[in-house]
N, CA, C and O atoms as a Tinker XYZ file with bonds, in Angstrom:
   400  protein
     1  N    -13.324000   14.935000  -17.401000    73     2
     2  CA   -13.823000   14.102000  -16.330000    64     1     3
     3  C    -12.729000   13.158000  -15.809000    63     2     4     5
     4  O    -12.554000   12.993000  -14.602000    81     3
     5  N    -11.896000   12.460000  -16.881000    73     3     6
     6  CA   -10.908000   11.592000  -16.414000    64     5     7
     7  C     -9.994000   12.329000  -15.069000    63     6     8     9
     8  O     -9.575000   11.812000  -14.033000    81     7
     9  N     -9.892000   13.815000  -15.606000    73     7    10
    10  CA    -8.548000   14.234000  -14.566000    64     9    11
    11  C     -9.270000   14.741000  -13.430000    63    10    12    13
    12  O     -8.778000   14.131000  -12.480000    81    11
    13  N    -10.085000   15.447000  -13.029000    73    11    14
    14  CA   -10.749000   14.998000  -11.858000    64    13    15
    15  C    -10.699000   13.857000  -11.003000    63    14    16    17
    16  O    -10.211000   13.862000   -9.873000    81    15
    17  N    -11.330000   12.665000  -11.702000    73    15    18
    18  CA   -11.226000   11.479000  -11.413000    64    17    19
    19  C     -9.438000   10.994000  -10.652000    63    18    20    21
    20  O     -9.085000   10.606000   -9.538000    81    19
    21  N     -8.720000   11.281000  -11.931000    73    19    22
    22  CA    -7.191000   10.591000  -11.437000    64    21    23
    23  C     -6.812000   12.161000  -10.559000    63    22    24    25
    24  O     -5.593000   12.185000  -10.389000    81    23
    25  N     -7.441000   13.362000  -10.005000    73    23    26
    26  CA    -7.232000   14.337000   -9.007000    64    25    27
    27  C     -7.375000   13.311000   -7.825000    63    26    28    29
    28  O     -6.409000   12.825000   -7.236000    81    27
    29  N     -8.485000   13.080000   -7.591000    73    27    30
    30  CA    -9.535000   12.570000   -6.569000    64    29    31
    31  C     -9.084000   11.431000   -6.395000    63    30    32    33
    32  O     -9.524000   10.990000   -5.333000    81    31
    33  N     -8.113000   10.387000   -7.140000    73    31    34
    34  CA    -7.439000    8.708000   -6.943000    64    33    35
    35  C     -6.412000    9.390000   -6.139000    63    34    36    37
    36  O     -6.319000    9.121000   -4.941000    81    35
    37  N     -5.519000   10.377000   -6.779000    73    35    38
    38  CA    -4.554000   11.015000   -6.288000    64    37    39
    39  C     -4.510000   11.523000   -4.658000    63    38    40    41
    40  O     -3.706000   11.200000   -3.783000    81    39
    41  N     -5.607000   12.383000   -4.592000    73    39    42
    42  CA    -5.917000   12.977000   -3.455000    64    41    43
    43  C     -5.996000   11.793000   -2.248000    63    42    44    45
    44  O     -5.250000   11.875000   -1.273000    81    43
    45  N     -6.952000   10.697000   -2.395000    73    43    46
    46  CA    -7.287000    9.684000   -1.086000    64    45    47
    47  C     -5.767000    8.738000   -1.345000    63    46    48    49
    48  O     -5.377000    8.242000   -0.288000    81    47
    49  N     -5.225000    8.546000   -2.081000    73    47    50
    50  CA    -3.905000    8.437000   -2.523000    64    49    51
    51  C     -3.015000    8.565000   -1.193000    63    50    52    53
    52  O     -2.748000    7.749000   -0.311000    81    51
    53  N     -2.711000    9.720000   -1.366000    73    51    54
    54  CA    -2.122000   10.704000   -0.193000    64    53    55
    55  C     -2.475000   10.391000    1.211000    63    54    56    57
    56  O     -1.673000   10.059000    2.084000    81    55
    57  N     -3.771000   10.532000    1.343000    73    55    58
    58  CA    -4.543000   10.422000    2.894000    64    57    59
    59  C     -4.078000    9.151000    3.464000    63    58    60    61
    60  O     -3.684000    8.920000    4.607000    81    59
    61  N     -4.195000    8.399000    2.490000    73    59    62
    62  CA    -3.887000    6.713000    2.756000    64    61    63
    63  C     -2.654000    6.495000    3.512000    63    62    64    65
    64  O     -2.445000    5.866000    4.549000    81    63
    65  N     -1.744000    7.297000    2.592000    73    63    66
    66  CA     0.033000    7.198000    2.860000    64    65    67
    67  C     -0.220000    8.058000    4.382000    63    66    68    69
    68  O     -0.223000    7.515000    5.487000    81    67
    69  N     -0.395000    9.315000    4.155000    73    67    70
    70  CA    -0.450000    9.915000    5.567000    64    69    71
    71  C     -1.367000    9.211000    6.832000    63    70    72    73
    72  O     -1.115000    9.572000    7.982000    81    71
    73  N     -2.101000    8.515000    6.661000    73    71    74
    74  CA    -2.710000    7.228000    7.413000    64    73    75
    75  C     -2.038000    6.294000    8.270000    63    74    76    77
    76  O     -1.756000    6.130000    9.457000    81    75
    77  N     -1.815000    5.381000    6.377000    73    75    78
    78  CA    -0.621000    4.400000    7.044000    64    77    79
    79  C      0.519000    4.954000    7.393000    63    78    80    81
    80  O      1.139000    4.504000    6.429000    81    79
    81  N      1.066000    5.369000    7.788000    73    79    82
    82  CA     2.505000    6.098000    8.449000    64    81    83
    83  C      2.235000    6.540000    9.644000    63    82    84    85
    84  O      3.235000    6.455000   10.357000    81    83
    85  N      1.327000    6.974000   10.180000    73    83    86
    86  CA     0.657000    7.124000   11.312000    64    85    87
    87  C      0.966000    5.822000   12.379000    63    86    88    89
    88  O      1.529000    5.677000   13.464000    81    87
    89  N      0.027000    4.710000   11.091000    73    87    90
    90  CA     0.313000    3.585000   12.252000    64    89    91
    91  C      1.717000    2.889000   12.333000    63    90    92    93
    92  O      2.208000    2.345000   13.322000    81    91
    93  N      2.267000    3.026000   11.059000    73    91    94
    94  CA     3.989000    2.194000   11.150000    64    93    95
    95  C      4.325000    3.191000   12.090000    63    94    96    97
    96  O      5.093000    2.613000   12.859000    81    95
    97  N      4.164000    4.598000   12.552000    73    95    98
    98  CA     4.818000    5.866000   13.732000    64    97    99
    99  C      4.644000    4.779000   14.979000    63    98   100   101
   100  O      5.618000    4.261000   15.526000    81    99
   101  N      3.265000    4.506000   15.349000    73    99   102
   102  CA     3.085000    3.680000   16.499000    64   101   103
   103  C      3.322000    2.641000   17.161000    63   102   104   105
   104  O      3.446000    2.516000   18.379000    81   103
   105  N      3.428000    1.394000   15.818000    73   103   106
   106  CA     2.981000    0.301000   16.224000    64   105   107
   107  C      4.828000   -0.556000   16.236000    63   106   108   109
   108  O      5.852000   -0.196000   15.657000    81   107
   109  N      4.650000   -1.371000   16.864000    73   107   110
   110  CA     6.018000   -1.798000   16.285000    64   109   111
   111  C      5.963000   -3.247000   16.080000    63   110   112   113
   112  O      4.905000   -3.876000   16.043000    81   111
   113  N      7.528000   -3.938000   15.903000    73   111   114
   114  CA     7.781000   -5.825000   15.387000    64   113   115
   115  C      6.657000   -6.020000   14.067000    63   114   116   117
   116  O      6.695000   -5.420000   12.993000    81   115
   117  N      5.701000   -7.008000   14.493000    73   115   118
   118  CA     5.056000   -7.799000   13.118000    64   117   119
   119  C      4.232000   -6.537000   12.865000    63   118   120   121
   120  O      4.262000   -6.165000   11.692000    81   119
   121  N      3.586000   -5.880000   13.609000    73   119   122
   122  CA     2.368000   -5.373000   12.809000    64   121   123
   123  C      3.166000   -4.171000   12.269000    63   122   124   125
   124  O      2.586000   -3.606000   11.343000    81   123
   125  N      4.466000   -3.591000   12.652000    73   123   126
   126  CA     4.970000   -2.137000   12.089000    64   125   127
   127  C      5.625000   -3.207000   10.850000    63   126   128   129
   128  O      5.590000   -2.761000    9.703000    81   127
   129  N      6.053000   -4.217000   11.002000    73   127   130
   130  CA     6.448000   -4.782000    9.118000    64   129   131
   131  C      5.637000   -4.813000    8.611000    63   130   132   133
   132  O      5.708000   -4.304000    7.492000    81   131
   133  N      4.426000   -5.355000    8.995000    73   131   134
   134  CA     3.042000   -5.312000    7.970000    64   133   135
   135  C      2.836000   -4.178000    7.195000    63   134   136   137
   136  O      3.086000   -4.152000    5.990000    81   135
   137  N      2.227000   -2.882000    8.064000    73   135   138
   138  CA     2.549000   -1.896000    7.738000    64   137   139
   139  C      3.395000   -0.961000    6.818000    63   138   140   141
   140  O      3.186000    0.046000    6.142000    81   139
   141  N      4.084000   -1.490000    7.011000    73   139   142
   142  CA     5.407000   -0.883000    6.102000    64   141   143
   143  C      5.322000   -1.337000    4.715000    63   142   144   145
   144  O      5.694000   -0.561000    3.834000    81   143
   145  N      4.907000   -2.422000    4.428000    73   143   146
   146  CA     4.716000   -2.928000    3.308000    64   145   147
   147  C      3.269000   -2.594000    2.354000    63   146   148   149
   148  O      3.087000   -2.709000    1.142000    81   147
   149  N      2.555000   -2.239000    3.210000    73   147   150
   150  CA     1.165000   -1.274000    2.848000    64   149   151
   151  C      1.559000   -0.147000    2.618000    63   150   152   153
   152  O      1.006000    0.524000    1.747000    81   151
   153  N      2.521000    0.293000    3.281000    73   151   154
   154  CA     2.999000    1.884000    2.725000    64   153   155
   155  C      3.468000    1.821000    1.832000    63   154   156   157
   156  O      3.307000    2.617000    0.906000    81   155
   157  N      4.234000    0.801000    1.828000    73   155   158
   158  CA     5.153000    0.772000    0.312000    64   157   159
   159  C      4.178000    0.627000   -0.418000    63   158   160   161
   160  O      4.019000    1.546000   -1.221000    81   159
   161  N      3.032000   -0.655000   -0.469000    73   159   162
   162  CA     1.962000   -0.463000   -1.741000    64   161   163
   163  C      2.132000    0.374000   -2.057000    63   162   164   165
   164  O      2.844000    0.755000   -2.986000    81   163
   165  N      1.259000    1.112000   -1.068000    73   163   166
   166  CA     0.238000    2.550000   -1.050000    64   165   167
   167  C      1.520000    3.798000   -2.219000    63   166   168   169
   168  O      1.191000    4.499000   -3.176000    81   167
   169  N      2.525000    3.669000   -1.773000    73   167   170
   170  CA     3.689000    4.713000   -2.055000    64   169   171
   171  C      3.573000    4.540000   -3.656000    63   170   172   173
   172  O      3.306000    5.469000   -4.417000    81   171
   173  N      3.875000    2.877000   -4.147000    73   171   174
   174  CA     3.805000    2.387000   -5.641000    64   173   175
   175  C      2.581000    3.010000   -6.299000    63   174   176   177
   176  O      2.572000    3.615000   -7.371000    81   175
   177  N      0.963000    2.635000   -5.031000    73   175   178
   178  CA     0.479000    2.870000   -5.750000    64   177   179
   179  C      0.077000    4.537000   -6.495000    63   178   180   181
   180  O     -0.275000    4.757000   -7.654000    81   179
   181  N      0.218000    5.224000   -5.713000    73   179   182
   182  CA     0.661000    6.699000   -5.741000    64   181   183
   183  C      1.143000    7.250000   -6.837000    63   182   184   185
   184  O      0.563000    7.923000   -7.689000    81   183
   185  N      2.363000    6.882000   -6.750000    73   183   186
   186  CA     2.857000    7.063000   -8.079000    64   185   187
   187  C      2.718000    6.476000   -9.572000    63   186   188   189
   188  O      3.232000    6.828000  -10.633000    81   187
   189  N      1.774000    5.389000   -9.221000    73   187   190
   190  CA     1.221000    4.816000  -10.812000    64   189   191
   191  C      0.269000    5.905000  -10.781000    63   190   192   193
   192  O      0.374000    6.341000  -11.927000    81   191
   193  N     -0.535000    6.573000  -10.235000    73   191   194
   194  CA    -1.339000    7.551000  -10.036000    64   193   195
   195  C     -0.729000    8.671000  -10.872000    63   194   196   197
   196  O     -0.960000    8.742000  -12.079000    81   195
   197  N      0.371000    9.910000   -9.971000    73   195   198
   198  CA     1.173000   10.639000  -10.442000    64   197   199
   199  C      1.263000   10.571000  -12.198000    63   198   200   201
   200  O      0.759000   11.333000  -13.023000    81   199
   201  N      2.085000    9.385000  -12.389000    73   199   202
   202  CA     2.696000    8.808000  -13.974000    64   201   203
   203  C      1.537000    9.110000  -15.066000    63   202   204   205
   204  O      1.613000    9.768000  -16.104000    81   203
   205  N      0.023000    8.152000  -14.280000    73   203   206
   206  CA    -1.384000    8.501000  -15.336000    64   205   207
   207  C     -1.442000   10.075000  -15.463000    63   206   208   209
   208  O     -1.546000   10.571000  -16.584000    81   207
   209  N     -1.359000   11.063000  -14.059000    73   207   210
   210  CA    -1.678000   12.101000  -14.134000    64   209   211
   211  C     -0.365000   13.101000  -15.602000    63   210   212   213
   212  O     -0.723000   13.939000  -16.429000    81   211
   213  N      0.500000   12.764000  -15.468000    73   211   214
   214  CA     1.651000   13.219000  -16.388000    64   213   215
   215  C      1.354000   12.504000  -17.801000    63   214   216   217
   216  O      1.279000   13.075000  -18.889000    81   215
   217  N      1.236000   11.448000  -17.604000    73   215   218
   218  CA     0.664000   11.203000  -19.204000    64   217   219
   219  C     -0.532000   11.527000  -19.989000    63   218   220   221
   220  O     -0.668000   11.232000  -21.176000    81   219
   221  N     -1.587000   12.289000  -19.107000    73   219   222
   222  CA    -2.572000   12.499000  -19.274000    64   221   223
   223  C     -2.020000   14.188000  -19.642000    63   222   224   225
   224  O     -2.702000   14.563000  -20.595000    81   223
   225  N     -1.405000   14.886000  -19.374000    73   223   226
   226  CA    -0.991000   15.882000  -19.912000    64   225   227
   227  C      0.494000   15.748000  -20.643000    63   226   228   229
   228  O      1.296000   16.682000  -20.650000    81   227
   229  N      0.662000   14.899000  -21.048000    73   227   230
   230  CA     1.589000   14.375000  -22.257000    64   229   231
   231  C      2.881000   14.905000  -22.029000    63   230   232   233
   232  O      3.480000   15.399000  -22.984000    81   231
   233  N      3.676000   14.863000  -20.310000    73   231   234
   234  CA     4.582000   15.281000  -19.665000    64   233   235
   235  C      5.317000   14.096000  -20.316000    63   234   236   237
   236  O      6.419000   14.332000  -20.811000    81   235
   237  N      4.854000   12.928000  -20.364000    73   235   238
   238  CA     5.655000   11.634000  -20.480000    64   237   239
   239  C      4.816000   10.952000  -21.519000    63   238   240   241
   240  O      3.595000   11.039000  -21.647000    81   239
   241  N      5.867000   10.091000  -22.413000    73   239   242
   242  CA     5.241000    9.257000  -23.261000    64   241   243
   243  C      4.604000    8.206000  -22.664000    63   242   244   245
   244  O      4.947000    7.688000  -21.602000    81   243
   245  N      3.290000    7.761000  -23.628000    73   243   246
   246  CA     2.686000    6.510000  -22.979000    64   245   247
   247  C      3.802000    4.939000  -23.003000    63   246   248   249
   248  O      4.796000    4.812000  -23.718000    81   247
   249  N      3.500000    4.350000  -22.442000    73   247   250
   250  CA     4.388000    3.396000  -21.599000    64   249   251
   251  C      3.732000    2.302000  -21.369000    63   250   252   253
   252  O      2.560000    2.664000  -21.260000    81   251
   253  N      3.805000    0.893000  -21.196000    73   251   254
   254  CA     3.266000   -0.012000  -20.539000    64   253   255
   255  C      3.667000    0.038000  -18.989000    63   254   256   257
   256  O      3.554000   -1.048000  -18.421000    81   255
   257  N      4.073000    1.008000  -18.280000    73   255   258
   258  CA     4.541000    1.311000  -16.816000    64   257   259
   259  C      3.342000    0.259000  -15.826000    63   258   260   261
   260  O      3.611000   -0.607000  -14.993000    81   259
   261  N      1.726000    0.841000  -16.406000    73   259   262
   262  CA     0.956000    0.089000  -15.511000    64   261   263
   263  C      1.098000   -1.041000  -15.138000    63   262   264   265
   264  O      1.171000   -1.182000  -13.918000    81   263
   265  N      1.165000   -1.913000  -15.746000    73   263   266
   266  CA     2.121000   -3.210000  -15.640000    64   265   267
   267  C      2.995000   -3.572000  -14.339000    63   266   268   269
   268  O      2.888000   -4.339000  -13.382000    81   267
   269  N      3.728000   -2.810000  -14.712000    73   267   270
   270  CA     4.819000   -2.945000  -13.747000    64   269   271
   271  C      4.810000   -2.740000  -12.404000    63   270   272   273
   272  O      5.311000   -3.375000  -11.476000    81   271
   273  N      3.817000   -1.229000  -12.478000    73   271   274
   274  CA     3.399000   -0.409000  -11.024000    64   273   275
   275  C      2.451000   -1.686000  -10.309000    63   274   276   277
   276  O      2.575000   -1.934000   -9.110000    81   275
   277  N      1.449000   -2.496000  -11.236000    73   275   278
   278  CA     0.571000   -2.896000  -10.868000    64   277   279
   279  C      1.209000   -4.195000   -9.950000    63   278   280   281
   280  O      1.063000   -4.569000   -8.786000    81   279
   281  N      1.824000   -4.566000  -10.870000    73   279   282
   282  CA     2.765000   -5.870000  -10.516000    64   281   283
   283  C      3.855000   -5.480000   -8.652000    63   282   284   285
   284  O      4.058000   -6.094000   -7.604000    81   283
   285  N      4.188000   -4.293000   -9.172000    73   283   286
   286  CA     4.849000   -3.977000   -7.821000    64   285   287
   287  C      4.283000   -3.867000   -6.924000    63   286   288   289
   288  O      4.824000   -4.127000   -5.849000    81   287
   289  N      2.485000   -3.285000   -7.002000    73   287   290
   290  CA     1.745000   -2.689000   -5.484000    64   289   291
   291  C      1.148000   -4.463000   -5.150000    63   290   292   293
   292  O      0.837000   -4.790000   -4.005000    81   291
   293  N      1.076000   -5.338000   -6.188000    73   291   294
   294  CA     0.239000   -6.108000   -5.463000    64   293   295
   295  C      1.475000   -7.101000   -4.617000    63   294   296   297
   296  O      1.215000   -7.765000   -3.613000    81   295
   297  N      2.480000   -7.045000   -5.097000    73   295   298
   298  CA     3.802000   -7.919000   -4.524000    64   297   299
   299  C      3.852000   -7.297000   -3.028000    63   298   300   301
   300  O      3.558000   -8.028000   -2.083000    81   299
   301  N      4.239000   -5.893000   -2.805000    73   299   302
   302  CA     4.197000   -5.546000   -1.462000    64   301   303
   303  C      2.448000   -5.574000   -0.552000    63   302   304   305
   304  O      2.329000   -5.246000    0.629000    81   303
   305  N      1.665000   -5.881000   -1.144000    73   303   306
   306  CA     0.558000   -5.918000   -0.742000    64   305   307
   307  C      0.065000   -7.106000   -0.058000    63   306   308   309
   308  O     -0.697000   -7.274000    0.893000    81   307
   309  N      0.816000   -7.989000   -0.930000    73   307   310
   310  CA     0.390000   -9.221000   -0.413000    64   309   311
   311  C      1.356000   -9.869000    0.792000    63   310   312   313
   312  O      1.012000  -10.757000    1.572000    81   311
   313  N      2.915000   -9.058000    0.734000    73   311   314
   314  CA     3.635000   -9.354000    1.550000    64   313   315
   315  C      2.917000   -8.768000    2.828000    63   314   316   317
   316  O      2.790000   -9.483000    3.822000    81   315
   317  N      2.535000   -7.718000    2.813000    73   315   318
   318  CA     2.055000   -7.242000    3.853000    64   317   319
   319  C      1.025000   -7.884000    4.852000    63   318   320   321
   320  O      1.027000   -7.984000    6.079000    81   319
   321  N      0.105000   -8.299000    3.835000    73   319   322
   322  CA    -1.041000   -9.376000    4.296000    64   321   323
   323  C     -0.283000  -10.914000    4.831000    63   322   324   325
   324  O     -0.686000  -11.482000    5.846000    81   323
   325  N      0.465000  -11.274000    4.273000    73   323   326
   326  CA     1.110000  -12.601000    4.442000    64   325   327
   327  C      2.124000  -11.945000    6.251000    63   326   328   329
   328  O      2.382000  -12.782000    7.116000    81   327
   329  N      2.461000  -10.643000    6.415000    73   327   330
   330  CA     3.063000  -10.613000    7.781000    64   329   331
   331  C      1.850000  -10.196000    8.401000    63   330   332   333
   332  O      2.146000   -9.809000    9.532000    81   331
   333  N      0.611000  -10.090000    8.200000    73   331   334
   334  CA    -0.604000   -9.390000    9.003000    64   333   335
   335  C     -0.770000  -10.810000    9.017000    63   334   336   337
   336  O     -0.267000  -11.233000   10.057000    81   335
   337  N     -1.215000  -11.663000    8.381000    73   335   338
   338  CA    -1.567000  -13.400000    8.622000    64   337   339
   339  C     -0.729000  -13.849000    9.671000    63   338   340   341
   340  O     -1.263000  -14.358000   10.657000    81   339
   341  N      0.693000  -13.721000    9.600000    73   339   342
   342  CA     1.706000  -14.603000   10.458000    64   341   343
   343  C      1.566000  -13.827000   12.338000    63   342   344   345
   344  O      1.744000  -14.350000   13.439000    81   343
   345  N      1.237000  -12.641000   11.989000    73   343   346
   346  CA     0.656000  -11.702000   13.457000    64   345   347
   347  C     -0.246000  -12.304000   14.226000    63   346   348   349
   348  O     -0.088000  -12.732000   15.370000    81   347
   349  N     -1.777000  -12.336000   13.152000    73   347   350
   350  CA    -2.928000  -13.210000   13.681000    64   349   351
   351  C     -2.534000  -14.700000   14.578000    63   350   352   353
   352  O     -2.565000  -15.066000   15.753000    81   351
   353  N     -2.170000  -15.256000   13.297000    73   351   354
   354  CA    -1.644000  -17.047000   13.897000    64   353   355
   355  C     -0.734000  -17.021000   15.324000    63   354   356   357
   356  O     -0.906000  -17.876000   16.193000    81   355
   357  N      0.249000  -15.936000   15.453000    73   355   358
   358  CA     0.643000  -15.994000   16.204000    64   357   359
   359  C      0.085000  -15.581000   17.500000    63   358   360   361
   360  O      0.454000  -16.125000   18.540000    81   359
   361  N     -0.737000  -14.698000   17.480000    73   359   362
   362  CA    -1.534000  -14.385000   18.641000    64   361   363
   363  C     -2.639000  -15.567000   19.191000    63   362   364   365
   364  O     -2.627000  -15.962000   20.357000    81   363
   365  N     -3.631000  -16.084000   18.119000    73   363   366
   366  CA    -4.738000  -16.713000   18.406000    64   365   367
   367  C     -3.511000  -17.951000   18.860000    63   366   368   369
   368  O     -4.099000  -18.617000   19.712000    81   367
   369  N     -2.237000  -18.489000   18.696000    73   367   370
   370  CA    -1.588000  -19.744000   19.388000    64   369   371
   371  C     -1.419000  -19.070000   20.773000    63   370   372   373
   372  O     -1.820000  -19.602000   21.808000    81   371
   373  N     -0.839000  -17.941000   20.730000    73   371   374
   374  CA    -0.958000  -17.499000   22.344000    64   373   375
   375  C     -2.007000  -17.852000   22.907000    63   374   376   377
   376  O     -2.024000  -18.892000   23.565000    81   375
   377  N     -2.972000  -17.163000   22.787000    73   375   378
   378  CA    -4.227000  -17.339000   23.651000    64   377   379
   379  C     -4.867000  -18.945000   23.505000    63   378   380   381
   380  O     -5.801000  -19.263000   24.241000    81   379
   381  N     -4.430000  -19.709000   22.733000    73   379   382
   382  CA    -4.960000  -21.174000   22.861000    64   381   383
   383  C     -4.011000  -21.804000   24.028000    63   382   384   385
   384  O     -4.489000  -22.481000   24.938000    81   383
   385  N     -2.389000  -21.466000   23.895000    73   383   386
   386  CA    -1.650000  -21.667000   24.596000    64   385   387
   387  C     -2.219000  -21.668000   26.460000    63   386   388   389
   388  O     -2.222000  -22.430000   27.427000    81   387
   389  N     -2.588000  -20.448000   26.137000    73   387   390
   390  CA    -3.011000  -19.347000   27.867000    64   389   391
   391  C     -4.185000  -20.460000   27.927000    63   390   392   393
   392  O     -3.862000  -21.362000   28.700000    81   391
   393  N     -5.367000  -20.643000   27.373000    73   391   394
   394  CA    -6.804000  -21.628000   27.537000    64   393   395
   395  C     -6.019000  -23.023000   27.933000    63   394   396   397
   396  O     -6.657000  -23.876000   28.550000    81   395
   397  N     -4.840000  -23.230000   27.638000    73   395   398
   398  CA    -4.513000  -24.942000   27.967000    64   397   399
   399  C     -3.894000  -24.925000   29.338000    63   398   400
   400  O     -3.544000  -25.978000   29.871000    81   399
């Protein structure tokens, strides 16, 4: 049941990355950095994915890796959110700007 499970993390995994890349293809300045940094999550988180899937067939010794992966997706995650925040602020001052 587990490897199903880490199939199926794996699988929307993927979709995500092929998603977000879609929009970093489109968008550009603050919101394509935002972006980019969600991919990168997304990329980290992927491969903490991958690593479970290999240790789960004992390709690789167990590891405290999660840790690390975990530590890495939420660092670019939050960067990402922190340039999706600085996007917002900057728009809603425009349009207060335009109302004055």
């Amino acid at each position: 049941m587990e490897e199903i499970f880490n199939y199926a993390i794996l699988f929307f995994s993927l979709v995500a990355i092929v998603i977000t890349s879609g929009v970093v293809w489109r968008v550009e300045q603050k919101l394509d950095m935002s972006y980019k940094f969600f991919l990168i999550a997304l990329i980290i988180f992927t491969i903490g994915v991958v690593l479970d899937i290999l240790e789960w067939y004992s390709f690789i010794p167990h590891w405290q890796w999660q840790k690390v992966i975990k530590a890495l997706f939420i660092i670019f995650f939050s960067i990402g959110i922190f340039e999706m925040r600085s996007l917002i602020i900057g728009i809603e001052e425009k349009e207060k700007a335009r109302r004055e």
